[in-house]
C-alpha positions in Angstrom: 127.7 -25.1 -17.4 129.6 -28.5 -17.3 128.3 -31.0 -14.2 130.5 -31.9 -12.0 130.8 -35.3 -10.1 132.1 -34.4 -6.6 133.3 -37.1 -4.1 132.9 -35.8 -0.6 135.0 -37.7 2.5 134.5 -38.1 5.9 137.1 -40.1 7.9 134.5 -41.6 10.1 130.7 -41.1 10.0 129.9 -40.9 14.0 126.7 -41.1 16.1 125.8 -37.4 15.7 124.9 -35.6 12.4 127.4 -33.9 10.7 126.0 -30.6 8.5 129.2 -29.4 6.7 129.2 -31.5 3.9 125.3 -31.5 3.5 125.4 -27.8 3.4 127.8 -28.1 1.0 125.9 -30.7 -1.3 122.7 -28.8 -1.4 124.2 -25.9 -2.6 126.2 -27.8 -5.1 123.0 -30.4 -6.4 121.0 -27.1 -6.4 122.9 -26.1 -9.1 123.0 -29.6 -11.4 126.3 -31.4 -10.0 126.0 -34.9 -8.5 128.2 -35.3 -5.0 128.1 -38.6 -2.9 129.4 -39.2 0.2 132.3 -41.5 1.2 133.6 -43.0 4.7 137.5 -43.5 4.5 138.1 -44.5 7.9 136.3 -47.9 8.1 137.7 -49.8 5.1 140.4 -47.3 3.2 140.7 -49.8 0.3 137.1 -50.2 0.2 136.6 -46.5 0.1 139.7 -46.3 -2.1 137.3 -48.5 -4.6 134.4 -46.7 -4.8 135.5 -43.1 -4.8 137.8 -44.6 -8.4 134.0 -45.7 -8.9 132.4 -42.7 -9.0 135.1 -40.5 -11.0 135.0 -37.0 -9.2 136.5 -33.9 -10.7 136.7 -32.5 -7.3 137.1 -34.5 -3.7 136.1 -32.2 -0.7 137.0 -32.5 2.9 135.7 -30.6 6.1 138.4 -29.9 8.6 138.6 -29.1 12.1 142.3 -28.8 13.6 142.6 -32.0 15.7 141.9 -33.9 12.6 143.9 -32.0 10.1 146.7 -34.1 10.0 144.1 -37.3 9.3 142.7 -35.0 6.2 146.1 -34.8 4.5 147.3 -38.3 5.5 143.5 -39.6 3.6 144.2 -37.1 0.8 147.4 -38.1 0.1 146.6 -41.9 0.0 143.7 -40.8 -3.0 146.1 -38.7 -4.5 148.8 -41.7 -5.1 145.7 -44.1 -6.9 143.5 -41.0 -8.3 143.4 -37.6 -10.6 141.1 -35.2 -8.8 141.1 -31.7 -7.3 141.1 -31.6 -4.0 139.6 -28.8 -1.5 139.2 -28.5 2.3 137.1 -26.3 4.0 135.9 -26.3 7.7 137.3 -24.3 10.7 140.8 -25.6 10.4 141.3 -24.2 6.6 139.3 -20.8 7.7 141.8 -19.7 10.3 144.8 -21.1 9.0 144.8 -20.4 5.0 148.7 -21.8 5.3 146.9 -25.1 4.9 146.5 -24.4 1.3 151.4 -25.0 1.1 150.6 -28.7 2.5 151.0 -31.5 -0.3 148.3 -32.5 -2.0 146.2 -29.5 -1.1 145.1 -28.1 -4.4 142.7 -25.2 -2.7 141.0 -24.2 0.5 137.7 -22.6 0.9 137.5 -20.0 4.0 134.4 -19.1 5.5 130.9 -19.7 4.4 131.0 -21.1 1.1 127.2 -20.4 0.3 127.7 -17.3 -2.3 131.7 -18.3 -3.5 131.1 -22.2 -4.2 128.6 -21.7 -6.5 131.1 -19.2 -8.8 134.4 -21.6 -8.1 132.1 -24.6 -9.4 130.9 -22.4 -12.3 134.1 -21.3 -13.5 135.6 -24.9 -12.3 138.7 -25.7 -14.5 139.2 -22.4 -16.2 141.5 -19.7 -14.8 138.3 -17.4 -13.9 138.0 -20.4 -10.9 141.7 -18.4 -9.3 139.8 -15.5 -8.7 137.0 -17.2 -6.4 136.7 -14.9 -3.3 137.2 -16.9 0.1 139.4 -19.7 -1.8 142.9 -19.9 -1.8 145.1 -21.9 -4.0 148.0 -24.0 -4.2 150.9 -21.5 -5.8 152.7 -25.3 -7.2 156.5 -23.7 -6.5 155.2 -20.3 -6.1 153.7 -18.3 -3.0 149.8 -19.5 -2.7 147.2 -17.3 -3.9 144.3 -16.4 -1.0 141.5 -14.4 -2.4 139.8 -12.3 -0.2 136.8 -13.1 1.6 133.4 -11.8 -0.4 130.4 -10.6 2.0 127.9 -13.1 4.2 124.9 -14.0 3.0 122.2 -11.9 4.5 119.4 -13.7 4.0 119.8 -17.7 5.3 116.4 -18.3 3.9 117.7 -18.0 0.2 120.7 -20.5 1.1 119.3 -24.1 -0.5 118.2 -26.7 1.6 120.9 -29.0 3.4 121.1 -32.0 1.9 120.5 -34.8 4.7 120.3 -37.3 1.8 123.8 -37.5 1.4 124.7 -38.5 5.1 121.5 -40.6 5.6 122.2 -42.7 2.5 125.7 -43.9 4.4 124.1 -44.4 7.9 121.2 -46.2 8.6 121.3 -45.1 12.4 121.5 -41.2 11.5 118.5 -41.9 9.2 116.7 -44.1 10.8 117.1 -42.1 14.6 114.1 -39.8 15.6 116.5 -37.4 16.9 117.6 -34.7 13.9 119.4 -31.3 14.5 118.3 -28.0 12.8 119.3 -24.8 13.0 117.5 -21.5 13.0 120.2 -19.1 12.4 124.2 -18.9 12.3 126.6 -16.7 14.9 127.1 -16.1 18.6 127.3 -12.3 19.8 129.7 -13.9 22.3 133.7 -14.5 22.1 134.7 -17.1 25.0 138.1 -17.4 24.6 138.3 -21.4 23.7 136.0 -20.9 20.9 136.5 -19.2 17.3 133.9 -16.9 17.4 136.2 -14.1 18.3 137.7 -14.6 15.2 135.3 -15.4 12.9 133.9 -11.9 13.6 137.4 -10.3 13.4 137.4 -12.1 9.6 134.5 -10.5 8.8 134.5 -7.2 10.3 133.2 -5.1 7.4 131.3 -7.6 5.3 128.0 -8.2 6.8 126.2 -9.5 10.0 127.9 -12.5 12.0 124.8 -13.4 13.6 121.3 -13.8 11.4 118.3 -16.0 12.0 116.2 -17.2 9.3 112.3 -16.7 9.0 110.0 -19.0 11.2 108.8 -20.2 8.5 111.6 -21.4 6.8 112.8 -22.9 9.8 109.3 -24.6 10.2 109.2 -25.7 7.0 112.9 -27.4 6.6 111.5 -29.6 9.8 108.2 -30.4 7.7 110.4 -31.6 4.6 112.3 -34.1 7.1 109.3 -35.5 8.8 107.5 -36.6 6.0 110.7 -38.7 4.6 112.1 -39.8 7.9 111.6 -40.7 11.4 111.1 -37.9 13.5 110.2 -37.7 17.2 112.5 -35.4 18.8 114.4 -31.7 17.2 117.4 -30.8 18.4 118.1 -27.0 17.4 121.8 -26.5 17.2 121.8 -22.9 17.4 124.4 -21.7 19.9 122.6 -19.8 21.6 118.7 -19.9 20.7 116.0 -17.4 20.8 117.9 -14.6 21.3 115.7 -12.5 19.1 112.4 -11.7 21.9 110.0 -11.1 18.7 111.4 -14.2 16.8 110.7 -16.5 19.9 107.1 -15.2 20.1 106.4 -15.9 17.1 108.3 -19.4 17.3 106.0 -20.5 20.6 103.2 -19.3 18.4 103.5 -21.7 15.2 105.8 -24.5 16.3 103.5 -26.6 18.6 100.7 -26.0 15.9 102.8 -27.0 13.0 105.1 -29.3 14.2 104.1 -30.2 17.7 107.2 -32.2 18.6 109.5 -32.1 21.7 113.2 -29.8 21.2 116.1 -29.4 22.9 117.8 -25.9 22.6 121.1 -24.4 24.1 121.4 -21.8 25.9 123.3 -19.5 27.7 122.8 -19.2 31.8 122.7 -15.7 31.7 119.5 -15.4 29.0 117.7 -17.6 31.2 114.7 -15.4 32.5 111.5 -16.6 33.9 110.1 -15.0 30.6 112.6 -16.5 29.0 111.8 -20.1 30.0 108.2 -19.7 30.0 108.6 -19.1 26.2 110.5 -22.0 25.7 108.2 -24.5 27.5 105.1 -22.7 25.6 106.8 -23.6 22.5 107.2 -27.7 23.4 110.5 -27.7 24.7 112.0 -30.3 26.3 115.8 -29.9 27.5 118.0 -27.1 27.7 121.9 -27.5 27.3 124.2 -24.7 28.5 127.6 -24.3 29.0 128.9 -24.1 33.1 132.7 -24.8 31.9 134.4 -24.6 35.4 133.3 -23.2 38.9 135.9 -20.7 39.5 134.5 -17.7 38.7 138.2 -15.8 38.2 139.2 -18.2 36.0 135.6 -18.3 34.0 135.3 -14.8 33.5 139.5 -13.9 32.7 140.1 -16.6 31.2 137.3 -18.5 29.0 135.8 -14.8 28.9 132.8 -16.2 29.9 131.5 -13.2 32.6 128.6 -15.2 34.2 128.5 -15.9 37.8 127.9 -19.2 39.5 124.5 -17.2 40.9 123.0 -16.9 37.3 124.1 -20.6 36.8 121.9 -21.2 39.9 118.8 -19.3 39.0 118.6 -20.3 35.3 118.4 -23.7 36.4 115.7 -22.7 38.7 113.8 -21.3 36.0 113.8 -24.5 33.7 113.2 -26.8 36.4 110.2 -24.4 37.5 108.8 -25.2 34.0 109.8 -28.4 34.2 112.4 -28.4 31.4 115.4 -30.9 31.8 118.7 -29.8 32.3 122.0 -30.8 30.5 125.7 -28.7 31.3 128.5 -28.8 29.4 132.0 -28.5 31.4 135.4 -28.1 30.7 138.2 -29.2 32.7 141.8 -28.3 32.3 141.8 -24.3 32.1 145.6 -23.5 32.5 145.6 -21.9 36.3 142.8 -24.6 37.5 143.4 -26.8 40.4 141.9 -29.9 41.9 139.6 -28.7 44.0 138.6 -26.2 41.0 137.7 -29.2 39.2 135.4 -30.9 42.2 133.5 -27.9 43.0 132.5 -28.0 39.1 130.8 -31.4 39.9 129.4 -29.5 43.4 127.8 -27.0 41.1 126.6 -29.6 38.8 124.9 -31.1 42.5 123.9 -28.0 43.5 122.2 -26.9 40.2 120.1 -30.2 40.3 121.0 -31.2 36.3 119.9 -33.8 35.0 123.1 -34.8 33.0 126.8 -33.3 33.4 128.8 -33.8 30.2 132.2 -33.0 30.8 135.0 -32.3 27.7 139.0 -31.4 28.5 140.3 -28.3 27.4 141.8 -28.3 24.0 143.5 -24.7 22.9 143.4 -24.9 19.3 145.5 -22.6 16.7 143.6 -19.4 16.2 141.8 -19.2 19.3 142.2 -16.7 22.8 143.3 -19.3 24.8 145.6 -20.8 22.3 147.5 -17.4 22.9 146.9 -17.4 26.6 148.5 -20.8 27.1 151.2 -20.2 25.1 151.8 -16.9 26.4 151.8 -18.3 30.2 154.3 -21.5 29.6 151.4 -23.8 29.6 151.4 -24.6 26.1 155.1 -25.0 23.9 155.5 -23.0 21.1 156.0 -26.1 19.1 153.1 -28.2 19.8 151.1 -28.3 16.8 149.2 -31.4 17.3 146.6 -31.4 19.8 143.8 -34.5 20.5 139.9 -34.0 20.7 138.1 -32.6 23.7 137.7 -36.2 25.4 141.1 -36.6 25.2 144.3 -36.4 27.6 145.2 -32.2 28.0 148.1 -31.1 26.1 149.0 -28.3 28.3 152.1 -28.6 30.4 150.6 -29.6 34.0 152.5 -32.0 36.1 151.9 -35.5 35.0 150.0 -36.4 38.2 147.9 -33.4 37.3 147.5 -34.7 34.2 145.9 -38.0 35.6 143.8 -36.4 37.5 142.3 -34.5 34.9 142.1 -37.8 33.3 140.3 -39.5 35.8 137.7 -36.8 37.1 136.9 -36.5 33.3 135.5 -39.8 33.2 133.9 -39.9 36.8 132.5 -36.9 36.0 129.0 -37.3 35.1 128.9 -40.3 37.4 130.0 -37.9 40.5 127.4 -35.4 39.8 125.3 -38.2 40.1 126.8 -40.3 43.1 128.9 -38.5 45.0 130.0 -40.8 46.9 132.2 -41.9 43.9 134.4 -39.3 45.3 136.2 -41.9 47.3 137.5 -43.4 44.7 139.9 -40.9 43.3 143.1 -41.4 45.4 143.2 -45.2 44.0 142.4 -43.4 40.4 145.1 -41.0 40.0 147.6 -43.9 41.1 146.3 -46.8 38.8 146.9 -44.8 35.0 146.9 -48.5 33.8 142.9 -48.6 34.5 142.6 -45.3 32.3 141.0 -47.9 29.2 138.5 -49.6 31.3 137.8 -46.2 32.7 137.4 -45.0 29.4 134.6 -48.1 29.0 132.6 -47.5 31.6 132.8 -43.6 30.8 131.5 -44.6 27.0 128.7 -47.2 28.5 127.4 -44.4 31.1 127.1 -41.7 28.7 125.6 -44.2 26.3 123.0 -45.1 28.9 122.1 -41.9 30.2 122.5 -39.0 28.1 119.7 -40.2 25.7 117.3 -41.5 28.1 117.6 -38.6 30.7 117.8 -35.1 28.0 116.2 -37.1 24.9 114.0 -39.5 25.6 113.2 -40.6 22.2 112.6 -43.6 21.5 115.4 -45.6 19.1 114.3 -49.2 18.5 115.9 -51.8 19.8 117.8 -53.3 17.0 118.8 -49.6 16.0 120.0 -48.8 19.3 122.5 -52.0 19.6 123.8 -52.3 16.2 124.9 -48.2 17.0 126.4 -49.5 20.3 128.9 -51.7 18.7 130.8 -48.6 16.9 130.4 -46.5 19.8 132.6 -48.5 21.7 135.2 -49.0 19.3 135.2 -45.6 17.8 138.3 -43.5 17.7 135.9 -40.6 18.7 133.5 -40.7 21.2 131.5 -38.2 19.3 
């Protein structure tokens, strides 16, 4: 089988990890081809340089919708100095295989890519490689050809080992951090309407099991590999919702502080969050929970997001954790169509009441494919033509009155600083009329996340030198993620 130099690209490599492209690496230097990773947004000549450097056969992308405009507009700019084949893959391609007509795109991968990549990269360059299940290809004057989807992998333990090389080899910070995420399965069971889940299991009704777990010990031991090459003081399971499986925790609180004996964060749905539940968790070494609140209106929570959890079950869960003396971190979402002001202040109330210890707050983004993409649309709040839409700590694109939109704006960027000083309330009124302070807003949003989120849910320690050489491209960064 002929090896295969493969160039992957990332627009900008942020301050979390990103796993995509790892996943996609291990599977592909598992089987004998060399990949490297390459930043684009930084330096595009620079990046321009090396990728002509290294030669690929095939340049790979990840793409979520708010950036897939970026993707083509980096691809395109290869294209015109470079021969490669290009392919895309990430949510964006998987629920919107019409991708695959843009210029440029020479094939899309849908799905999971862990049983189809390795026979597209076997059969790479011959026509056996237009028959790849879960690809789709670029029909060059003719309709695009999209293969069907093949069945999920059922056991996550046989899929090769991500390879954190690739992204640690670019960023010093993301190696040299003692915070790393894992995971210990893939799936959710549920479908909230702003998420894709309700799709993804619609794709793959029929061929297999959405949500799967993999063994403890494969888990344990993937954590084990890490800590004996990097730093590690602090785990951050990324599952999204973790534990689920009563006989899988057990076992998990059994092995884990033995083996591995490190502090984790988890996240975790409100309504999962039994006494037993959280007794388990702080048996096992954890440290912080994160779970999703999204807004106080129940109505709105439970017929719109489909989220059915009361703001009662919010309350005990974070009874629970703090009885065991587990931290507490919420996300929230802001800007469901049919929400009003004082919807949006009684989610920072509920943050109060719960006693979290931090309040991250995102704005509503409806992306293509989703629920509440159809909702919106369906209900005048979203125009049939807007295509474009920004990321979640962005301005909302739905069609609110533009003082509403300010004020979704503003209490945004207060928001985790209200939770913690209400009396920050006051200065609303002189918010919503002064849109021209949205940038330093935006600042001091950045520097208090910056400040508190790690120290008060992590906890870690990040030297020093790490920690400020990091700070410079958080501030600057298109993305606050």
């Amino acid at each position: 089988m002929r090896r295969l130099r493969i160039a992957l690209v990332i627009d900008w490599i942020g301050f979390q990890e990103v796993y995509s492209l790892p996943i996609i690496s291990g599977i592909a230097r598992s089987l004998g081809h060399h990949t490297e990773l390459f930043e684009f947004g930084p330096s595009p000549r620079r990046a321009i340089k090396q990728i002509a450097a290294f030669k690929p056969d095939i340049v790979g992308y990840s793409v979520s919708s708010n950036e897939s405009s970026r993707y083509l507009e980096i691809n395109a700019r290869l294209k015109a100095e470079l021969e490669f084949f290009s392919l895309f893959g990430g949510p964006h391609p998987t629920f919107f295989p019409k991708y695959v007509e843009n210029e440029g795109v020479d094939a899309i991968c849908r799905g999971e890519a862990d049983v189809t990549l390795p026979v597209f990269l076997e059969h790479f360059g011959t026509d056996r490689m237009y028959e790849t299940s879960n690809f789709a290809f670029q029909g060059d004057g003719e309709p695009a050809r999209v293969n069907p989807l093949a069945d999920l992998v059922t056991d996550l333990d046989s899929v090769p080992m991500m390879d954190r090389e690739l992204l640690y080899s670019k960023s010093r910070f993301l190696a040299k951090t003692p915070i790393k995420g894992f995971f210990s399965g893939r799936g959710c069971p549920y479908s909230c309407s702003y998420c894709f889940n309700h799709a993804y299991k619609a794709m793959y009704q029929g061929k297999g099991t959405v949500v799967r777990r993999r063994g403890v010990s494969s888990f344990l031991e993937e954590i084990k590999h890490v800590k004996q090459r990097y730093p590690l003081g602090l785990i951050r399971i990324m599952d999204d919702t973790f534990g689920l499986d009563a006989e899988w925790l057990e076992e998990f609180a059994q092995r884990y502080p033995k083996e591995i004996g490190l502090p984790f964060t988890c996240q975790a749905r409100p309504n999962i969050l039994s006494e037993d539940y959280c007794r388990q968790l702080k048996r096992s070494g954890c440290h912080a929970v994160l779970m999703a609140v999204e807004c106080s209106n129940e109505q709105l929570r439970r017929t719109v997001a489909n989220r059915h959890i009361s703001n009662e079950q919010i309350r005990v869960g974070c009874e629970h954790l703090k009885g065991q003396g587990i931290r507490i971190g919420t996300y929230n979402m802001l800007g469901l169509p049919g929400e009003k002001e004082e919807d949006l202040l009684r989610t920072v109330e509920l943050n109060q009441i719960a006693g979290v210890d931090y309040a991250e707050a995102s704005i509503l983004q409806p992306y293509p494919g989703t629920r509440i993409n159809e909702y919106c649309r369906k209900e005048g709040f979203l125009d049939e033509s807007t295509e474009s839409f920004g990321g979640q700590y962005t301005s909302t694109v739905l069609n609110f009155e533009e003082r509403f939109k300010q004020v979704i704006y503003v209490i945004h960027k207060m928001f985790p600083m209200m939770v913690d000083h209400p009396r920050l309330k006051a200065l609303l009124p002189l918010l919503y009329k002064t849109p021209w302070l949205n940038r330093a807003l935006d600042f001091v949003y950045r520097l208090y996340y910056g400040v508190n989120m790690h120290r008060r849910l992590y906890g870690a320690k990040i030297p020093l030198a790490l920690r400020l050489q990091q700070s410079a491209r958080f501030f600057f960064a298109p993305s606050r993620s």
